[in-house]
N, C-alpha and C positions, 0 to 999 in steps of 0.2 A: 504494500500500500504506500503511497505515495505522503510524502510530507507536508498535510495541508495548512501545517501553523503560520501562524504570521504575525508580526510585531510592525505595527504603525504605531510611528515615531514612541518607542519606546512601548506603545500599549498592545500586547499579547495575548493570543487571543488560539484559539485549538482548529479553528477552520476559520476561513474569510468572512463567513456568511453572518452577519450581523442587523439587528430588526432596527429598521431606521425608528427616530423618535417621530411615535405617532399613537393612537386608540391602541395599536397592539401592546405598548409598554405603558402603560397609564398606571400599571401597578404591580405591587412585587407577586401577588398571585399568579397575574398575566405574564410575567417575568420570568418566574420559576417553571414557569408552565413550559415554555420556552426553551430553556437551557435542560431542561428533564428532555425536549424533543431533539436536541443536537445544534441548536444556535450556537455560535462560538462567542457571542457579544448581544450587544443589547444597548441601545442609548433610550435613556428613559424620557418619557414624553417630558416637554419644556416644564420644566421649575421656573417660578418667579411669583408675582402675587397672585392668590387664584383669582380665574373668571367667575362670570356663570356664563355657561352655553346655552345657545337654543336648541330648539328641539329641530328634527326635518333637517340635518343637518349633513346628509351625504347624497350627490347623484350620481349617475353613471350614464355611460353612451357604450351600448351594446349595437356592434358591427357586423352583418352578415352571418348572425347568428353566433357569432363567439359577443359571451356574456363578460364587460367591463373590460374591453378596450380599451378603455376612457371612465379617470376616476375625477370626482370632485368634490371641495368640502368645504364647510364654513365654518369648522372647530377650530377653538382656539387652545390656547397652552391647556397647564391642566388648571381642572376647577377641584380639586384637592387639597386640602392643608399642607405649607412645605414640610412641617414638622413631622404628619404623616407619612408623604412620600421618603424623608430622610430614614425614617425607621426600618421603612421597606426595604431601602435601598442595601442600608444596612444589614437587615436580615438575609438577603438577596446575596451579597457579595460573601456574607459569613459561610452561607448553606453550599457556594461555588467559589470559592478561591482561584480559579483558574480560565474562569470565563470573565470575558471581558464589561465591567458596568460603567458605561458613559453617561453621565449627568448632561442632559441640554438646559441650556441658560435662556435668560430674557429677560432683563429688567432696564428700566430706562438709563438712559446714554449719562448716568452721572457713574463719577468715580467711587463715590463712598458706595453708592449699590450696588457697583460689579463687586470692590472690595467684600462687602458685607455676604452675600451668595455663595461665592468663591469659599470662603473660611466655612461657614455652614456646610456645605457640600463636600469639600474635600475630610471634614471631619466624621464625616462616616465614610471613609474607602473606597471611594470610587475610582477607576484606574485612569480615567480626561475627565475633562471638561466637553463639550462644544457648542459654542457660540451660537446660539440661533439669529442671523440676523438676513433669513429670507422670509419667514410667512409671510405669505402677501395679503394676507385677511385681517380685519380688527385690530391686532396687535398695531399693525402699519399705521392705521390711522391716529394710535396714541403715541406715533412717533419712536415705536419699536421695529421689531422683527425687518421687512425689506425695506423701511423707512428709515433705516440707517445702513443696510446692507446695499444702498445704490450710492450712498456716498463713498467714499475710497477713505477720504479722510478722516468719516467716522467712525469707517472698520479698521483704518490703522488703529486710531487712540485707543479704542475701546478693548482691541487685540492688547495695544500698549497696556491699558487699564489692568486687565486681569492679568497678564504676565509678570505687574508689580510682587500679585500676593500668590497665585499659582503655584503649588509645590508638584502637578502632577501635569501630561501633557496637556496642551490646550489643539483642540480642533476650531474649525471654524468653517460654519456653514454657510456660505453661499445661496444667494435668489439668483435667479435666471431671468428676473426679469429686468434685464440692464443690455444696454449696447455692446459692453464689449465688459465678459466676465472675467479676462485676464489683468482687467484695473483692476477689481475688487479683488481677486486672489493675489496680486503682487503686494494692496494694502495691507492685506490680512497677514502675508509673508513678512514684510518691512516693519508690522508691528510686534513679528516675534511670534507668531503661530507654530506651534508645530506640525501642522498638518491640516489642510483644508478638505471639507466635503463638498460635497454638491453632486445635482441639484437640489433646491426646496422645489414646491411646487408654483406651477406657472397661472397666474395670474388670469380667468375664465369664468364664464358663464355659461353654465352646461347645456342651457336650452328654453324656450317656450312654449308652453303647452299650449296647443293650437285651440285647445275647448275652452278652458277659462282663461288666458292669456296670460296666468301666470306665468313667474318666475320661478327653474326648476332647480334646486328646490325653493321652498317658497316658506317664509311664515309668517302665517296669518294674514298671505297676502300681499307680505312684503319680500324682495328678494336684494341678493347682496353677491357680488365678485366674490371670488372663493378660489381654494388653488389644486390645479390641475397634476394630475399622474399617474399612472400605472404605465400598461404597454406600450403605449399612442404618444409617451414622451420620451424613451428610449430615444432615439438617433437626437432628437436635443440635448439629450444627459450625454449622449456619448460621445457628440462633438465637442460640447464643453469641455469635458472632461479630456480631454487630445490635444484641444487649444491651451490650457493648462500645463499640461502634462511637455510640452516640447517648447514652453516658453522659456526663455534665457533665464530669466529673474524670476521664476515662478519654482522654488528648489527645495521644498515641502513634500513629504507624502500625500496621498489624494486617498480618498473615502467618497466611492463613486455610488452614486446615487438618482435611478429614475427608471421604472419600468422595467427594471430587473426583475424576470418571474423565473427561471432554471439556468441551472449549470451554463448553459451553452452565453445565455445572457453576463452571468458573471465573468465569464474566461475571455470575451470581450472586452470589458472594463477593463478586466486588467491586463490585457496585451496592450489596452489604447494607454494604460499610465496607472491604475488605481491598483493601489497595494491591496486593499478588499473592497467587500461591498455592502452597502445597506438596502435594506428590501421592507417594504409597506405592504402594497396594494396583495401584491400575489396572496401572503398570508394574511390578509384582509378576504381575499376571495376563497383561499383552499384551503386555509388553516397553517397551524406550526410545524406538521409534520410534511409539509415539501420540503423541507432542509433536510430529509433524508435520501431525496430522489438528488438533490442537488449537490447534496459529499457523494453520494456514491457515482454519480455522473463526472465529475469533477477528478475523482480519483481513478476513474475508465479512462477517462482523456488522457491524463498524465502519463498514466502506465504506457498505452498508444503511443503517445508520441516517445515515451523512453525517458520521462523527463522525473527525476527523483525529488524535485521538492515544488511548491506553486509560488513558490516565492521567485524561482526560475525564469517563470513568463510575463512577469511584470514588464512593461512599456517595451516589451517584444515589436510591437507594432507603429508606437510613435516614431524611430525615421522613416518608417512607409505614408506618414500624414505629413503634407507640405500645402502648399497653397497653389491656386492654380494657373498663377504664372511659371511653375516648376514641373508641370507634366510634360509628355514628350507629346511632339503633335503632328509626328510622324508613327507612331502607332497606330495600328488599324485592327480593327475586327471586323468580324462580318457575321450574320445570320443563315443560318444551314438548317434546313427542314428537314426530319428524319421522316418521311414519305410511310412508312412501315409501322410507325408508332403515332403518328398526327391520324386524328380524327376526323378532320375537314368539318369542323365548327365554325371557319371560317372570321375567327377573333382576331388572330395576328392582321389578316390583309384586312380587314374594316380598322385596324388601330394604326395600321401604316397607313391606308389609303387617305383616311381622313385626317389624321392629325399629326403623319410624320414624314417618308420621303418617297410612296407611292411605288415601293420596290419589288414589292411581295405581287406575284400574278397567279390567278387561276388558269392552267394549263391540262391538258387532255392525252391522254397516250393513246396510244396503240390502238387497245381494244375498247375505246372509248370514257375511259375511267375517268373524272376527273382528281388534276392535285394541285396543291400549292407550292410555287416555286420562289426563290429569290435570287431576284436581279442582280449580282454579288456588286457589278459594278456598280451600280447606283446608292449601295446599302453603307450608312452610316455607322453603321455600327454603335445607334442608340439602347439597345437590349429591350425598347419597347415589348415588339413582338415576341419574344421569351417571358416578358412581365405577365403579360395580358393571357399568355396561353396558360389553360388548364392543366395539361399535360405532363409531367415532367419528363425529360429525355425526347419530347417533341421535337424542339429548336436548340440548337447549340451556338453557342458564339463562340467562332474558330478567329485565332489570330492568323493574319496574313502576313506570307512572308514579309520580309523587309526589302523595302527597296532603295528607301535615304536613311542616314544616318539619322539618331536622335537629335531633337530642336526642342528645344523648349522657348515659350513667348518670351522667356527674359532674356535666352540666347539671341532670340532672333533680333529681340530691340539693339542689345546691345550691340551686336553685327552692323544692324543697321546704321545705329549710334556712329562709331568709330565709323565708318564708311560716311556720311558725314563730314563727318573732322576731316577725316585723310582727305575730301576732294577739296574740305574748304583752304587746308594745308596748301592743294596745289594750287589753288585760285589764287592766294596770295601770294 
């Protein structure tokens, strides 16, 4: 079996797989529950003053028959006593000494409150910190949660803040809903974080009910933005997280987080840069005990590739992520129809004919059979018609030989560039 431990920035933990702070960690029952089913960690729902919540407080967007796609919510930190959560937490870290317990934070942007949380917290044994400063619901509007996590300068001091009294690692969690999340990670960095997460959830309104025009969800009539996630935010979280992850001044471990629902989800994350991962929504939908399809998947892979520990495949995959002035634009593919397996549903030539380079044709043999063919020379090589087909092993996308050297757009300017110079060199 394969060595799935792992230590972010110092906090240790028996597998990757860790329950983001949310409804699933709201208390050490739910907690213990948890780590009894094979979690390696556990960050507990936001500490700070309690709420109260409304009620009608989750929706979902179910897609082509798979249930919660798409997650949404209007809960805020927890609405529990800190002093009962601390007991828990307490009880929690006693009963597992080897599983990792993270405290999420959230109290207003003053020094003496981070101060004051921090010493409570870390005085029942918790192995981090991390920083909530993405919710984008309620807390925001009291000038918490992503109301400070879109300023840079607020997630430096505030980083600064608790790294004052901090005896144990500090994470810090990142919103998504910002221009460019490599300012807010490089602040969080520059004020001495040990390790940022991300994503929170994204900033949404899940929908309108066509009969009563409410807002979904709705109370009592009234509705409210709320923050977005399960599957349907994956490639958001996993961009971020890459964008992070291959930044010069971005030199943190990363705790990835969005739409991670199995193994295959996780081992992504962490080829694109994240030392582990946190998960919500999935065990929101399936329960605590998918963390055993997901080590045991996890430790299949590894074996497979030959690889003795997971710590091995971390940012395996960030120098393969550049920008797209750095592609080559002399590679070529192309679309090959396997005649023998294609069905003639006739999906691919309606998705090229209409809306891409009209390459794919309806052709006729022999014995008058009809099939779908593609015009190699015309074909772009967008993977549309591989998208759109039902089939698998239908359409293939073959690379073409090579006929020019590799070019990339910054080669070519640059080319350009200097040619330029050198003629205005001879003009002069």
């Amino acid at each position: 079996m394969a060595d799935l431990r792992i230590n972010l920035a110092g906090i240790k933990s028996p597998n990757p797989f860790w329950l983001a702070s949310a409804p699933p960690t709201n208390s050490g029952y739910q907690v213990q529950r948890a780590f009894e089913a094979g979690w390696g960690g556990a960050v507990w729902k936001t500490l700070g003053d309690p709420i109260l919540n409304v009620t009608s407080r989750f929706a979902a967007i179910h897609f082509n028959g798979r249930r919660v796609a798409g997650f949404n919510n209007i809960e805020l930190i927890t609405d529990r006593p800190l002093d009962v959560n601390l007991k828990e937490i307490y009880e929690t870290k006693k009963k597992f000494p080897n599983h990792a317990v993270i405290a999420s934070l959230m109290v207003e942007p003053k020094q003496e409150k981070w101060h004051e949380i921090v010493k409570r917290v870390e005085d029942v044994g918790v192995d981090g910190l991390e920083l909530n400063f993405g919710c984008p619901h309620g807390m925001a509007e009291r000038g918490m949660g992503s109301a400070s996590g879109q300023v840079p300068a607020l997630v430096e001091k505030q980083t600064y803040w608790v790294k004052e009294v901090a005896k144990t690692p500090v994470i810090v969690k990142l919103t998504p809903n910002i221009t460019d999340i490599t300012a807010t990670a490089e602040a969080a960095a520059n004020g001495g974080a040990d390790a940022i997460s991300m994503i929170n959830t994204i900033n949404s309104l899940m929908g309108v009910d066509l009969d009563t025009w409410n807002t979904i969800p709705h109370v009592a009539g009234k509705g409210a933005h709320g923050g977005y996630c399960g599957p349907a935010v994956k490639p958001i979280a996993l961009n971020m997280v890459a964008e992070c992850a291959r930044h010069p001044n971005i030199n943190v471990p990363i705790s990835g987080i969005g739409g991670i629902s199995n193994w295959q989800d996780a081992v992504e994350f962490m080829l694109m840069g994240a030392t582990g991962v946190q998960v919500c929504t999935a065990a929101m939908h399936h329960g605590f005990r998918i963390v055993e399809d997901m080590i045991e998947g996890l430790d299949h892979y590894l074996d497979s590739k030959g690889i003795a520990a997971v710590s091995d495949i971390i940012g395996k995959s960030v120098p393969k992520y550049s920008d797209w002035g750095d592609l080559d634009l002399n590679y070529n593919i192309v679309a090959r129809i396997n005649t023998e397996v294609c069905i003639n549903c006739n999906k691919c030539h309606i998705a090229c004919e209409d809306t891409s380079h009209q390459c794919i044709e309806r052709l006729t043999d022999g014995s008058g059979k009809s099939y779908l063919k593609v015009r190699e020379e015309d074909c772009v090589g967008c993977n549309l018609c591989s998208i759109v087909c039902p089939v698998e092993g239908a359409i293939d996308m073959i690379e073409v030989p090579r006929e020019l050297a590799p070019m990339t757009w910054n080669e070519r300017q640059a080319a350009l560039n200097a040619a330029v110079e050198c003629q205005a060199d001879v003009t002069k």
